[in-house]
gemmi code that builds the backbone of each chain (N, CA, C; Angstrom):
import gemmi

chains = {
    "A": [
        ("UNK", (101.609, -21.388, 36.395), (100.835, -22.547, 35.962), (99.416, -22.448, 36.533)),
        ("UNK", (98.436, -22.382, 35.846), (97.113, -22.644, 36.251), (96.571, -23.684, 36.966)),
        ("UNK", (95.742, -23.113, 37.863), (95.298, -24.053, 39.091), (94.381, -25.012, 38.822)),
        ("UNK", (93.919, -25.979, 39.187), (93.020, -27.086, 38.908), (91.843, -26.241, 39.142)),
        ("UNK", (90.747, -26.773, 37.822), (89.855, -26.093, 37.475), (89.022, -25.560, 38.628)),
        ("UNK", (88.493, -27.381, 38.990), (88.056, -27.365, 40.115), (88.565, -26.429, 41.385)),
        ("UNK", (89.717, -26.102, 41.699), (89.393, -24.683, 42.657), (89.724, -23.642, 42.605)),
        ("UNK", (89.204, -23.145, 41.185), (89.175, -21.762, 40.985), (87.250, -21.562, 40.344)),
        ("UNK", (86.724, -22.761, 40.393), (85.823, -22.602, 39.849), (84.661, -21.810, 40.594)),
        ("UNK", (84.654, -21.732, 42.004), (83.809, -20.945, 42.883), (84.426, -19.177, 42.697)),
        ("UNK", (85.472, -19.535, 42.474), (85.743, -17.750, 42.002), (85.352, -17.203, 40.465)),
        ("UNK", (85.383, -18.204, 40.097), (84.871, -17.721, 38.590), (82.792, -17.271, 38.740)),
        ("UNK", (82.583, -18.376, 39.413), (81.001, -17.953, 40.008), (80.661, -16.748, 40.365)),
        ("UNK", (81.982, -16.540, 41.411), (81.568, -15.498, 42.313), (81.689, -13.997, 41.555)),
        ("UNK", (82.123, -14.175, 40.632), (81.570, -13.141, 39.208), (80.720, -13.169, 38.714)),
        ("UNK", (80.359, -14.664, 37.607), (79.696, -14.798, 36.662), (78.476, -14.511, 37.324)),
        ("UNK", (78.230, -15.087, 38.651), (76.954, -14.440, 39.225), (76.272, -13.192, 39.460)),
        ("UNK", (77.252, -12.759, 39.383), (76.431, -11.181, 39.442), (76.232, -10.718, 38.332)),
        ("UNK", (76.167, -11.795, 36.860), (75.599, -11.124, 35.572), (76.513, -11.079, 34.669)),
        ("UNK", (78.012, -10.878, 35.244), (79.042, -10.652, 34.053), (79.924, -11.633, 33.423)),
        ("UNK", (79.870, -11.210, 32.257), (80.287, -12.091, 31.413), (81.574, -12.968, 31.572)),
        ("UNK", (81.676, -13.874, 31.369), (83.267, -14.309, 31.517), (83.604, -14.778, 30.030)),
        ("UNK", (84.786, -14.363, 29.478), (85.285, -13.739, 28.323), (86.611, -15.217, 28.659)),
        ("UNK", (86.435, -16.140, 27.675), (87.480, -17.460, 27.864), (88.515, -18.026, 27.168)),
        ("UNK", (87.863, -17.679, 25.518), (88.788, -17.523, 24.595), (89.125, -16.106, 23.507)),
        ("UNK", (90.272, -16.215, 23.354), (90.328, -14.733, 22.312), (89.429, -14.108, 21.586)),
        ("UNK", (88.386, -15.405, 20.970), (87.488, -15.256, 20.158), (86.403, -14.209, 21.516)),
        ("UNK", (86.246, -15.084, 22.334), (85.440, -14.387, 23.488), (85.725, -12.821, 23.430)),
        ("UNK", (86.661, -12.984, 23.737), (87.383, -11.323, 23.754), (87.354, -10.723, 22.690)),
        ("UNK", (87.625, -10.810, 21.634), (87.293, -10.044, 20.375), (85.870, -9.991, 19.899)),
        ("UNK", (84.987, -10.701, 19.965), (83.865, -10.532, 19.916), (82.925, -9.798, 20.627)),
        ("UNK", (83.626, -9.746, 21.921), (83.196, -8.360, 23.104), (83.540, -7.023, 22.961)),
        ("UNK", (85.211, -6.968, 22.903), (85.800, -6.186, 22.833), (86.320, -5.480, 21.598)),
        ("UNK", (85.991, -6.408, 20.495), (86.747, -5.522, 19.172), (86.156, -4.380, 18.400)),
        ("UNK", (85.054, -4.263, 18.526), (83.994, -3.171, 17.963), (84.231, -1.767, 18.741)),
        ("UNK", (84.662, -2.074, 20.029), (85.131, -0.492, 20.345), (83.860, 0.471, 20.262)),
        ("UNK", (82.967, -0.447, 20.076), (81.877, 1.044, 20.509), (81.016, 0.660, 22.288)),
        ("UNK", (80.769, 1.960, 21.799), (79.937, 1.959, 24.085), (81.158, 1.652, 24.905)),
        ("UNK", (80.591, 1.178, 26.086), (80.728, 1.231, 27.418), (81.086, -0.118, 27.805)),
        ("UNK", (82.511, -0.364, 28.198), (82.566, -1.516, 29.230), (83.269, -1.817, 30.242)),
        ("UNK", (83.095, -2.692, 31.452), (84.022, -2.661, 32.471), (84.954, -4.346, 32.167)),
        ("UNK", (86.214, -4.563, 32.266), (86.635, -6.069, 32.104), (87.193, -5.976, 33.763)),
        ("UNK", (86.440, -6.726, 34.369), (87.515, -7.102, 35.544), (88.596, -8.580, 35.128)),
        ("UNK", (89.299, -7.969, 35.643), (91.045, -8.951, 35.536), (90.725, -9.870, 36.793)),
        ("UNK", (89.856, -10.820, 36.750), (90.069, -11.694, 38.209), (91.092, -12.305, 37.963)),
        ("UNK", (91.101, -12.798, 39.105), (92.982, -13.382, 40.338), (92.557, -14.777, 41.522)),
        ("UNK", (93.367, -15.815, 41.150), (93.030, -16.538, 42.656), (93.565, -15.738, 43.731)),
        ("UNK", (94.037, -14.924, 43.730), (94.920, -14.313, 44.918), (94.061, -14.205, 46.138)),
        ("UNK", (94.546, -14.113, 47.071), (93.321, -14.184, 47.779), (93.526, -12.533, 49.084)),
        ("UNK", (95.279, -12.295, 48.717), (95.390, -11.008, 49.752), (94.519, -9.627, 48.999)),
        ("UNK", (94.114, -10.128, 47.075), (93.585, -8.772, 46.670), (92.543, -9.219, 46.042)),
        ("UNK", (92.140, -10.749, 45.058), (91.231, -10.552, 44.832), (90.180, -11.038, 45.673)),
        ("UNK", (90.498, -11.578, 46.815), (89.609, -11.857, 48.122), (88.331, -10.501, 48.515)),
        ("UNK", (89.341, -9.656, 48.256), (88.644, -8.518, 48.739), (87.975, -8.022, 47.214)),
        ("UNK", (88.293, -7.768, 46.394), (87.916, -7.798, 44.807), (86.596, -8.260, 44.788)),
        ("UNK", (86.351, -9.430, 44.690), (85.404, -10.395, 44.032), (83.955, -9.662, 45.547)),
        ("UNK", (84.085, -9.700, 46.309), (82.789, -9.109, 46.740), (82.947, -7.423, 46.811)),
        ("UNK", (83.368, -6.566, 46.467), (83.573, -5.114, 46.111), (82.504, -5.618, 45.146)),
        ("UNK", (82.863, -6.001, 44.151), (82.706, -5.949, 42.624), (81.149, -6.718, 42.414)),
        ("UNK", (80.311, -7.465, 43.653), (79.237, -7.881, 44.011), (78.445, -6.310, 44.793)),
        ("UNK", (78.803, -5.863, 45.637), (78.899, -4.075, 46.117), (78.162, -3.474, 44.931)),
        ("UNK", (79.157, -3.530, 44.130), (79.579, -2.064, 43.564), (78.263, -1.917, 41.796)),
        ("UNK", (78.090, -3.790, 41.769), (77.492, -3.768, 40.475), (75.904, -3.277, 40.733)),
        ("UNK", (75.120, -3.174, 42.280), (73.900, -3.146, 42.659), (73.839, -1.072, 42.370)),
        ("UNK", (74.976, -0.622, 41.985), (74.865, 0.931, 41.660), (73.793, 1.157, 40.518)),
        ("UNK", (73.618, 2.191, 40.620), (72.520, 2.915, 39.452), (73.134, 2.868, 38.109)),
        ("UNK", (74.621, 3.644, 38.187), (74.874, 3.470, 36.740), (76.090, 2.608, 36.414)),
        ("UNK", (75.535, 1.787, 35.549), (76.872, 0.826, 35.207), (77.605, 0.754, 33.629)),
        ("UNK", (78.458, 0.571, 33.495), (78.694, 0.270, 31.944), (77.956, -0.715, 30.904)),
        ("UNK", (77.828, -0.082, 29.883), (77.000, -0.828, 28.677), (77.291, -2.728, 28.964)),
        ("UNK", (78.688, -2.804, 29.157), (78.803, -4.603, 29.048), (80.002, -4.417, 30.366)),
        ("UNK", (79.662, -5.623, 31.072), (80.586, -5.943, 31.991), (80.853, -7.644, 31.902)),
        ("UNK", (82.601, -7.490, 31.597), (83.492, -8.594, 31.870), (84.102, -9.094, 31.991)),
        ("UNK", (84.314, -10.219, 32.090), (85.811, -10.875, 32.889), (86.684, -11.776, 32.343)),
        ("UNK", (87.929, -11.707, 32.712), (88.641, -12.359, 32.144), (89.689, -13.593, 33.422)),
        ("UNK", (90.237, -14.362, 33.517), (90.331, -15.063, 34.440), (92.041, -15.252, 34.507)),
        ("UNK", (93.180, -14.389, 34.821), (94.433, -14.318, 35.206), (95.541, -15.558, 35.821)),
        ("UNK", (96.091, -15.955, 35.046), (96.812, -17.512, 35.225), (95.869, -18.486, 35.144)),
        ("UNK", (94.609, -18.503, 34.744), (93.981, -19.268, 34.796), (93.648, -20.091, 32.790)),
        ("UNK", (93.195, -18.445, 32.121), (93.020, -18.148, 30.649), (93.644, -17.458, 30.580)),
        ("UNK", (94.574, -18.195, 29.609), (96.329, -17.149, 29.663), (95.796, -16.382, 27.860)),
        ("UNK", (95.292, -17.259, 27.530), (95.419, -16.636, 25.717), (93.934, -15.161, 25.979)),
        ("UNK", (93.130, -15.982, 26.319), (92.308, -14.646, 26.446), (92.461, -13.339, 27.587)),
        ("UNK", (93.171, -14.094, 28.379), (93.752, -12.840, 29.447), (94.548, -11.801, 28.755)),
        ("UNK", (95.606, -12.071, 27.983), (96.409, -11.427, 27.081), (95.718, -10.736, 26.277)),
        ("UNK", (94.971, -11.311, 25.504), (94.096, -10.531, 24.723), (93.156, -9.388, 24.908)),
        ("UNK", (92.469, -9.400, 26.299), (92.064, -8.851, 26.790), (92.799, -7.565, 27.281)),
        ("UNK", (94.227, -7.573, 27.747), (94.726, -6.716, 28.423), (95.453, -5.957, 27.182)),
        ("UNK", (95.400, -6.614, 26.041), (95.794, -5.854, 24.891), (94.828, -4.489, 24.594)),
        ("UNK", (93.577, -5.012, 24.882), (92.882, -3.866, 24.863), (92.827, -2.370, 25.770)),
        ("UNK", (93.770, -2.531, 26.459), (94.193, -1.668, 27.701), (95.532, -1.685, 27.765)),
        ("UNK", (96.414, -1.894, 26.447), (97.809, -1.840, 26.711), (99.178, -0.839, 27.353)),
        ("UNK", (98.732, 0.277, 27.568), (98.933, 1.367, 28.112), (98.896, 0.964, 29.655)),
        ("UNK", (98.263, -0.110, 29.979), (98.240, -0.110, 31.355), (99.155, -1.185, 31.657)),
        ("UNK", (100.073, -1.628, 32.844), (100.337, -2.622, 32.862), (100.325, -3.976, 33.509)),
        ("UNK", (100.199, -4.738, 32.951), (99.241, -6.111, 33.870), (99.380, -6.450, 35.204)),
        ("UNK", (98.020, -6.326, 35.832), (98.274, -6.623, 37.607), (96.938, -7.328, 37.740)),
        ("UNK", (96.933, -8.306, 38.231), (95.791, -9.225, 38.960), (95.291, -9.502, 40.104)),
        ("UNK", (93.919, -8.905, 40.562), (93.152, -8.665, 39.922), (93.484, -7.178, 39.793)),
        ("UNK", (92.675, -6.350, 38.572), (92.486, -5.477, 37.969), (91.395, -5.226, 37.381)),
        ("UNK", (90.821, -3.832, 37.254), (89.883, -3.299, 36.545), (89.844, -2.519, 35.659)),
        ("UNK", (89.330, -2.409, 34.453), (89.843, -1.806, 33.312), (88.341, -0.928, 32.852)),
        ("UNK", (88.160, 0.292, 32.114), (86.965, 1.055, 32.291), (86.954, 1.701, 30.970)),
        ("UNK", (86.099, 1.229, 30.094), (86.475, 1.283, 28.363), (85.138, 2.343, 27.732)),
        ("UNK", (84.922, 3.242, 27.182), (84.395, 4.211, 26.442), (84.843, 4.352, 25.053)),
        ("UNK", (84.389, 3.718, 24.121), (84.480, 3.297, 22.835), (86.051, 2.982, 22.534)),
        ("UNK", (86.329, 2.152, 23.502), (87.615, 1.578, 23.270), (88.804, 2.655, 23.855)),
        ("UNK", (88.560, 3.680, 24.318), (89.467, 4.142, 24.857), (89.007, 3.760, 26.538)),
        ("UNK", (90.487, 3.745, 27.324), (90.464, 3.747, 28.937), (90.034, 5.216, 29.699)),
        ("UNK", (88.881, 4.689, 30.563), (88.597, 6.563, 30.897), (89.067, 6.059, 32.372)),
        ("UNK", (89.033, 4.345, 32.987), (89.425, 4.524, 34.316), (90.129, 3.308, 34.372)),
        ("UNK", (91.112, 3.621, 35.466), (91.679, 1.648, 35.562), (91.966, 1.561, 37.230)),
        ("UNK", (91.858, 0.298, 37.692), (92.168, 0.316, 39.274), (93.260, -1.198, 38.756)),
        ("UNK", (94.390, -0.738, 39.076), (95.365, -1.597, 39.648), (95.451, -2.618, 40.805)),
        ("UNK", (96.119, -3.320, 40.881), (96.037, -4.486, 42.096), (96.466, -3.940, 43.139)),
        ("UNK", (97.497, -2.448, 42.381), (98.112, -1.530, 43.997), (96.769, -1.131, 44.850)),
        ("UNK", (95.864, -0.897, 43.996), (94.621, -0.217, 44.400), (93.803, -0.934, 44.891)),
        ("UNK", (94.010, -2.017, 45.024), (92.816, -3.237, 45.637), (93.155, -3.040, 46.808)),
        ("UNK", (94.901, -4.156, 46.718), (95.380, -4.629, 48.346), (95.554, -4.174, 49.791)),
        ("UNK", (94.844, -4.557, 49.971), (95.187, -4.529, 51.553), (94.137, -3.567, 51.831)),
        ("UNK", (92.825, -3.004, 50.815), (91.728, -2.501, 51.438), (90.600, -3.143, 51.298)),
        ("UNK", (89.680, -2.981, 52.428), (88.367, -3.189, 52.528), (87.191, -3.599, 51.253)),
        ("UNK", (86.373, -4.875, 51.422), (85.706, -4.645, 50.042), (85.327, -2.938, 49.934)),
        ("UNK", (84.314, -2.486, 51.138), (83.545, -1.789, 50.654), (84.333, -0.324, 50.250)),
        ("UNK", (85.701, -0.482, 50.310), (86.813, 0.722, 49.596), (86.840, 0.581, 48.334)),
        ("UNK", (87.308, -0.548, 47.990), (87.432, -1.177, 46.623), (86.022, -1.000, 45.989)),
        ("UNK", (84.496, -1.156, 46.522), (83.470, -0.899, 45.643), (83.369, 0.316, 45.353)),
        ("UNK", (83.488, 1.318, 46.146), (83.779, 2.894, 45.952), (84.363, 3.169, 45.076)),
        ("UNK", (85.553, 2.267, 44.617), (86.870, 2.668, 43.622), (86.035, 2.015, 42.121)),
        ("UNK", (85.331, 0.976, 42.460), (84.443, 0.602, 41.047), (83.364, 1.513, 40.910)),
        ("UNK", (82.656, 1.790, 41.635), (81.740, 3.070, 41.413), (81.993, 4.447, 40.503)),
        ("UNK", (83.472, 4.849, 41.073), (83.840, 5.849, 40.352), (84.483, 5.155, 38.917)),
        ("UNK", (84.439, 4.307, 38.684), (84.617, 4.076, 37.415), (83.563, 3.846, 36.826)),
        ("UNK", (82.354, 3.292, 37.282), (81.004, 3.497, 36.845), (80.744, 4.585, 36.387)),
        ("UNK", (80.877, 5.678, 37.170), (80.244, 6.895, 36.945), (81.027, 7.442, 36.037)),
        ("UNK", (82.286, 7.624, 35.762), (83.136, 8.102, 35.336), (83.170, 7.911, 33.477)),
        ("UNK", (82.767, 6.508, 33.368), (82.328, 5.893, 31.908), (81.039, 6.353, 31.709)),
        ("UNK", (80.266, 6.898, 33.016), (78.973, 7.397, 32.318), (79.085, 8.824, 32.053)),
        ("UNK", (80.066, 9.555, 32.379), (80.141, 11.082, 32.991), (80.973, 11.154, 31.588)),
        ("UNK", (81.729, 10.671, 31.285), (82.690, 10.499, 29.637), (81.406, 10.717, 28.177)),
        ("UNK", (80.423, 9.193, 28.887), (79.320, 9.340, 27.365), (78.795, 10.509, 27.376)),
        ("UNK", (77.959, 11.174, 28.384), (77.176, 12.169, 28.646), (77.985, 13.538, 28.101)),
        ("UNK", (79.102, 13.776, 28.295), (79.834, 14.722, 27.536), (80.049, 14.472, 25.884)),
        ("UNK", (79.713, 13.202, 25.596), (80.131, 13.312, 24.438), (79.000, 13.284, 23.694)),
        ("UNK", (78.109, 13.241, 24.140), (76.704, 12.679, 23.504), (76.313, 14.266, 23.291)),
    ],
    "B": [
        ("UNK", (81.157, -11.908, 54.562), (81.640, -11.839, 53.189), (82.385, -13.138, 52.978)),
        ("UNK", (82.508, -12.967, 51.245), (83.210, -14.172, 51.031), (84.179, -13.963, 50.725)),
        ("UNK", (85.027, -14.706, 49.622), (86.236, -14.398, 49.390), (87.178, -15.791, 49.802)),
        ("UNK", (87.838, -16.074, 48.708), (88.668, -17.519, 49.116), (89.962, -16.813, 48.828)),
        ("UNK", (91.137, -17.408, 49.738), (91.860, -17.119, 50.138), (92.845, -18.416, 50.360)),
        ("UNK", (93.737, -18.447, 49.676), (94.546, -19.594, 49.264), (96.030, -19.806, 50.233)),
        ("UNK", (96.457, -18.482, 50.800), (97.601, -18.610, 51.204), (97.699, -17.082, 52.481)),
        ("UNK", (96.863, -17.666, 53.915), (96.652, -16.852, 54.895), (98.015, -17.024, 55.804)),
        ("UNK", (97.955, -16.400, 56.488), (99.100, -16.383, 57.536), (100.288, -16.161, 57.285)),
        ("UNK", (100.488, -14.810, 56.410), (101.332, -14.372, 55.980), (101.934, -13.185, 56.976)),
        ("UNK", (102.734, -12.039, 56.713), (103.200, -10.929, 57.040), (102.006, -10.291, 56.748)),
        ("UNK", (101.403, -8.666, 57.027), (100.962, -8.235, 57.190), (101.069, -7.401, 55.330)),
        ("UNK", (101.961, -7.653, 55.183), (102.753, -6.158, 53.917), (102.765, -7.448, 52.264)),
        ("UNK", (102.482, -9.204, 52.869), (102.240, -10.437, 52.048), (101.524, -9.832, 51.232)),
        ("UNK", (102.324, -9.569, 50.015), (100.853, -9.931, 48.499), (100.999, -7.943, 48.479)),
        ("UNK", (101.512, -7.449, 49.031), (101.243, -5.709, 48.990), (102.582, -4.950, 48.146)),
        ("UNK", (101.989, -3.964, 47.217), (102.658, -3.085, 46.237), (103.241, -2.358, 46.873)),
        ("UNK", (104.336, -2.483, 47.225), (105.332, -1.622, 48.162), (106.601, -0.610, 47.620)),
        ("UNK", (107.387, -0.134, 47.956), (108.384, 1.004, 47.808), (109.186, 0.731, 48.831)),
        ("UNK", (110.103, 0.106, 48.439), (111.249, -0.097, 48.861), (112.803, 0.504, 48.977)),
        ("UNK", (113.047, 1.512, 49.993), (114.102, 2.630, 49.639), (115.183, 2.358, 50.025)),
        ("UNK", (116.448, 2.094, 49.247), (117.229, 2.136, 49.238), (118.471, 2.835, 49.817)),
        ("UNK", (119.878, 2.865, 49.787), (120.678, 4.082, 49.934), (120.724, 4.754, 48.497)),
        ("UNK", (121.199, 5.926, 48.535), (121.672, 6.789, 47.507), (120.652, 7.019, 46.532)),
        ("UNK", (118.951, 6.408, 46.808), (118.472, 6.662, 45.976), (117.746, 5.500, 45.437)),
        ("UNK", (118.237, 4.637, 45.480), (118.153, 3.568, 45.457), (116.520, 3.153, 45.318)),
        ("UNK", (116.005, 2.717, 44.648), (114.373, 2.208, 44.900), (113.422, 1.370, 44.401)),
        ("UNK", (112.806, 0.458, 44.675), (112.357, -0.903, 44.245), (110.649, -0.556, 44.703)),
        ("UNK", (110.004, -0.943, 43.612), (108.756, -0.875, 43.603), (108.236, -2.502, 43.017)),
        ("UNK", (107.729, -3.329, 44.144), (107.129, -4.578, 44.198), (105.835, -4.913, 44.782)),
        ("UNK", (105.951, -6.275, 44.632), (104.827, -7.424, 45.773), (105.889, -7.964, 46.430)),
        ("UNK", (105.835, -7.278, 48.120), (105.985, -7.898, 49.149), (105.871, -9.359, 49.108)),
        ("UNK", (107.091, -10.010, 49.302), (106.699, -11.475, 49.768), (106.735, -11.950, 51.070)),
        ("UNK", (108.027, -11.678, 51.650), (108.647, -11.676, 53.159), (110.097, -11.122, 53.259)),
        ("UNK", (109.752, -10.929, 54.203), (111.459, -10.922, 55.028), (112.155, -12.016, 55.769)),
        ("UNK", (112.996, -12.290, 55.602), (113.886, -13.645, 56.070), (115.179, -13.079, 56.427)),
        ("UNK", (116.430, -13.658, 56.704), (117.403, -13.869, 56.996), (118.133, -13.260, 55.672)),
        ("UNK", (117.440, -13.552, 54.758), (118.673, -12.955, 52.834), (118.098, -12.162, 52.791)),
        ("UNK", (117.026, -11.276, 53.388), (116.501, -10.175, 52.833), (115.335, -9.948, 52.674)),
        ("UNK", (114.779, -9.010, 51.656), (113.255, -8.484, 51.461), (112.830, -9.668, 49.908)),
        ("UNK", (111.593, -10.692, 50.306), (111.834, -11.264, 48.785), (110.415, -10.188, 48.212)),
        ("UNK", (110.693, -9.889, 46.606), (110.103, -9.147, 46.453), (109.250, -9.839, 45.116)),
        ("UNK", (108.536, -9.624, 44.599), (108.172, -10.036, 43.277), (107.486, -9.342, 42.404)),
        ("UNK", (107.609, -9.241, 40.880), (106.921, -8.265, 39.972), (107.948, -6.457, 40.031)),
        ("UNK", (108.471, -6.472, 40.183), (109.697, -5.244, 40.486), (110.350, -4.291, 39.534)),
        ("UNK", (109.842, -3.509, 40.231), (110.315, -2.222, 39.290), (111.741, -1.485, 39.588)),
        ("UNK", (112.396, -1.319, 39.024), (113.563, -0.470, 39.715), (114.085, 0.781, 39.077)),
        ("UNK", (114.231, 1.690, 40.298), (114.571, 3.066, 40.015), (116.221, 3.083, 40.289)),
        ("UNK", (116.965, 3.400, 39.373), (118.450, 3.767, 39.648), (118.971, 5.139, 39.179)),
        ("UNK", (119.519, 6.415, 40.044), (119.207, 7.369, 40.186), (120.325, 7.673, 38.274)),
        ("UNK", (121.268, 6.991, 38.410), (122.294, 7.265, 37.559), (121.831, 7.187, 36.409)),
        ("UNK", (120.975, 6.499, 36.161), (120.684, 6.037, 35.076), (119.374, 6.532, 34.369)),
        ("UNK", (118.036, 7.290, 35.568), (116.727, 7.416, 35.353), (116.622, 8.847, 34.680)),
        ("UNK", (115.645, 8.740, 33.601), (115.108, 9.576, 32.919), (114.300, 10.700, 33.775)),
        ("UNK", (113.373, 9.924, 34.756), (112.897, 10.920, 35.426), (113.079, 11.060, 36.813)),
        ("UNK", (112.304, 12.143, 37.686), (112.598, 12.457, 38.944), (112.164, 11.540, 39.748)),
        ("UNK", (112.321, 10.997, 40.797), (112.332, 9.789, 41.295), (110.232, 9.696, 41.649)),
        ("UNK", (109.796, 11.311, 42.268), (108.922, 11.577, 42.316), (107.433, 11.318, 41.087)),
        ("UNK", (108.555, 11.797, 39.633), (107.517, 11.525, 38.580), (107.661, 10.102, 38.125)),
        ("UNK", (108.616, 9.703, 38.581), (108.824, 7.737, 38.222), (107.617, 6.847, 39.199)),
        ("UNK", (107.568, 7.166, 40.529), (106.179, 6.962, 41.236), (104.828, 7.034, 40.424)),
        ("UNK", (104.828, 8.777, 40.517), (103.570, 8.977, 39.727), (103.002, 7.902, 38.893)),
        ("UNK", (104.022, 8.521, 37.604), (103.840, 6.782, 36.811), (103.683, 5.613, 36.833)),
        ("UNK", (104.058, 4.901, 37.861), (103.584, 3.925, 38.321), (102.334, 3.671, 38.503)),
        ("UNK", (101.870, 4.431, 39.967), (100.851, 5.023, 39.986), (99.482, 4.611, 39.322)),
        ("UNK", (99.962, 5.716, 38.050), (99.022, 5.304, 37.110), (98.733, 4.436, 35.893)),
        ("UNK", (100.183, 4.234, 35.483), (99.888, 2.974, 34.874), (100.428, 1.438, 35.041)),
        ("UNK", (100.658, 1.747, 36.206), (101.011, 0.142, 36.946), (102.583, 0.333, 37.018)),
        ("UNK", (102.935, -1.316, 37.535), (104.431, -1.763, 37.771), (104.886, -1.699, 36.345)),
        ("UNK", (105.781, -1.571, 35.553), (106.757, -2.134, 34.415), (107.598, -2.754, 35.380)),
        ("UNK", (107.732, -4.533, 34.848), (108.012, -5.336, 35.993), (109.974, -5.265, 35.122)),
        ("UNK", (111.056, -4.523, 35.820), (112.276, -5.192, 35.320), (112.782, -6.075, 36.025)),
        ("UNK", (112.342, -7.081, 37.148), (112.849, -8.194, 37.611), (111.149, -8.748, 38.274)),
        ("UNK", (111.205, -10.120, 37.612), (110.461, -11.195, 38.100), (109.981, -11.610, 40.054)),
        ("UNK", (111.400, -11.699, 40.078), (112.176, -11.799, 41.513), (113.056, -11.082, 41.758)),
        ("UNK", (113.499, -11.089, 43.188), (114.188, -10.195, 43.420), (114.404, -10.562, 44.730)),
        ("UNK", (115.483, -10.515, 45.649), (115.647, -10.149, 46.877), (116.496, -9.000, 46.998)),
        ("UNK", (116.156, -8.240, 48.160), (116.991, -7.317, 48.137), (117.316, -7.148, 49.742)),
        ("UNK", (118.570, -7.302, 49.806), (119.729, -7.817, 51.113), (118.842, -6.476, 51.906)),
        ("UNK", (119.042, -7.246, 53.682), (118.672, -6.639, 54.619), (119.114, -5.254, 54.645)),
        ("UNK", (120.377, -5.125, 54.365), (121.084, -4.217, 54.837), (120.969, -2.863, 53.564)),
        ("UNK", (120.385, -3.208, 52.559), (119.691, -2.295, 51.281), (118.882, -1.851, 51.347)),
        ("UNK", (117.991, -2.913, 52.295), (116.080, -2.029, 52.635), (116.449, -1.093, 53.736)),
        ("UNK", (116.409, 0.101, 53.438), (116.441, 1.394, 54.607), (115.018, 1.558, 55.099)),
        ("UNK", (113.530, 1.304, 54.197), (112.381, 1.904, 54.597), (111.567, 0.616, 53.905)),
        ("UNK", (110.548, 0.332, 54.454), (109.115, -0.153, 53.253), (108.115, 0.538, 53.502)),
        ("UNK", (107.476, 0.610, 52.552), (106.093, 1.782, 52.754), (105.444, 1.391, 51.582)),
        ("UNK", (103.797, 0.981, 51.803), (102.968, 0.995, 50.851), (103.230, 1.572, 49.510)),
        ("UNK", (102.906, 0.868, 48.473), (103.093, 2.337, 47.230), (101.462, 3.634, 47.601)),
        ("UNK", (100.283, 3.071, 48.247), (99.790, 3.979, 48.554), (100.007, 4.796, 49.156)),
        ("UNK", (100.826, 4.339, 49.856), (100.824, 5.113, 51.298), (102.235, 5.981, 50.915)),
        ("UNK", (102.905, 5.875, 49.498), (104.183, 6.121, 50.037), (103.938, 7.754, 49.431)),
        ("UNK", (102.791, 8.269, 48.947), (103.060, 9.766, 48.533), (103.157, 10.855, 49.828)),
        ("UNK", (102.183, 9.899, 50.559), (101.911, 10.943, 52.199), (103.228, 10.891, 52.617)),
        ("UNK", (104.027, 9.946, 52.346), (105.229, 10.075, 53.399), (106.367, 10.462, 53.271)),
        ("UNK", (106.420, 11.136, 51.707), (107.274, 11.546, 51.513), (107.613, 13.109, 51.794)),
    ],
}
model = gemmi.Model(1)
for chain_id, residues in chains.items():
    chain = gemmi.Chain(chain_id)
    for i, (resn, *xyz) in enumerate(residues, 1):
        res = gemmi.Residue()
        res.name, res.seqid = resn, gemmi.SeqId(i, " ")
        for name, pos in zip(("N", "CA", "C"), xyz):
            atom = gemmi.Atom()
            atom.name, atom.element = name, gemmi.Element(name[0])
            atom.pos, atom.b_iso = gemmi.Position(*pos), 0.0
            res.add_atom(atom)
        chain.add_residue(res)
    model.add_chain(chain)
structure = gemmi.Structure()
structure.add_model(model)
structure.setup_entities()
């Protein structure tokens, strides 16, 4: 069951502030995500606080890098259940963990970090682990281009 | 740093993707909840049963791994006397 708006709403900030989009209804999500062309990152935010505690400032870290994906955004886990779904449809191969990061090159996945991959490390581990998915969506175009 | 944090003062292993080993093979891949008196409570759970698994217990990890939990139980406890080991799922390739 989703938490009262009011206190999840400083975590939703603590994204949207650093520029990225927050993706709320399906429509949101298909309108981002359905064209399948370029570059994007969706982070899966989480109230959790043992992984996306550490998450949500990585992901403040990690966005001040040189190279980033064409669109970066978010989707909000027990919180926006219809667009969360939708969203993770686009990465269905993977399977749902919150928070999560998902790393899209014309609609295919070139990187994903799991919630195994968050917990219990350090932001500035976890920004390392978004970095290489930065680079990794850029290191994908550059070969294909 | 920031970071809100809803539910502190947990176990150390609280909220962590673990590997849980069994006898005979036996093996549970979850979120740590606690340990109590009934056991390991686990949540989001994957389970490996040797009799039954397609693959080597090693390439059933892997998989994981990389494309997450396939959750076959919600919940789960699993009796004291079943948990032989817990170990990170990160941690659990070094230790094997």
């Amino acid at each position: 069951m989703p938490y009262h708006e009011m206190m999840v709403k400083p975590m939703r900030e603590e994204v949207t502030r650093l520029g990225i989009k927050e993706l709320r209804t399906v429509a949101d999500v298909d309108a981002a995500l359905g064209s399948s062309e370029g570059t994007a990152m969706v982070f899966v935010n989480s109230v959790c606080g043992c992984a996306a505690g550490g998450a949500r400032p990585a992901l403040a870290m990690a966005v001040s890098h040189g190279v980033k994906p064409q669109q970066l955004y978010t989707v909000f886990a027990g919180q926006d259940l219809d667009a969360t779904a939708r969203a993770r449809s686009y990465f269905a191969d993977y399977q749902p963990s919150s928070p999560s990061v998902a790393f899209l090159r014309d609609g295919e996945v070139v990187h994903f970090i799991h919630r195994h991959m968050i917990e219990g490390r350090p932001p500035q581990v976890i920004a390392e682990e978004i970095i290489k998915g930065f680079d990794k969506v850029a290191a994908e175009g550059a070969r294909a281009e | 740093m920031s970071g809100h944090v809803f539910h502190p003062g947990h176990e150390e292993l609280h909220g962590v993707t673990v590997v849980v080993e069994g006898a005979e093979g036996m093996t549970w891949v979850g979120r740590y909840h606690e340990r109590n008196d009934r056991g390991v409570q686990m949540h989001d759970v994957a389970l490996y049963e040797p009799a039954s698994a397609t693959l080597p217990l090693s390439a059933w990890i892997e998989r994981l791994m990389k494309f997450g939990i396939r959750v076959d139980a919600k919940h789960l406890v699993i009796p004291n006397e079943s948990a032989i080991r817990i170990v990170r799922l990160t941690e659990y390739a070094q230790s094997t």
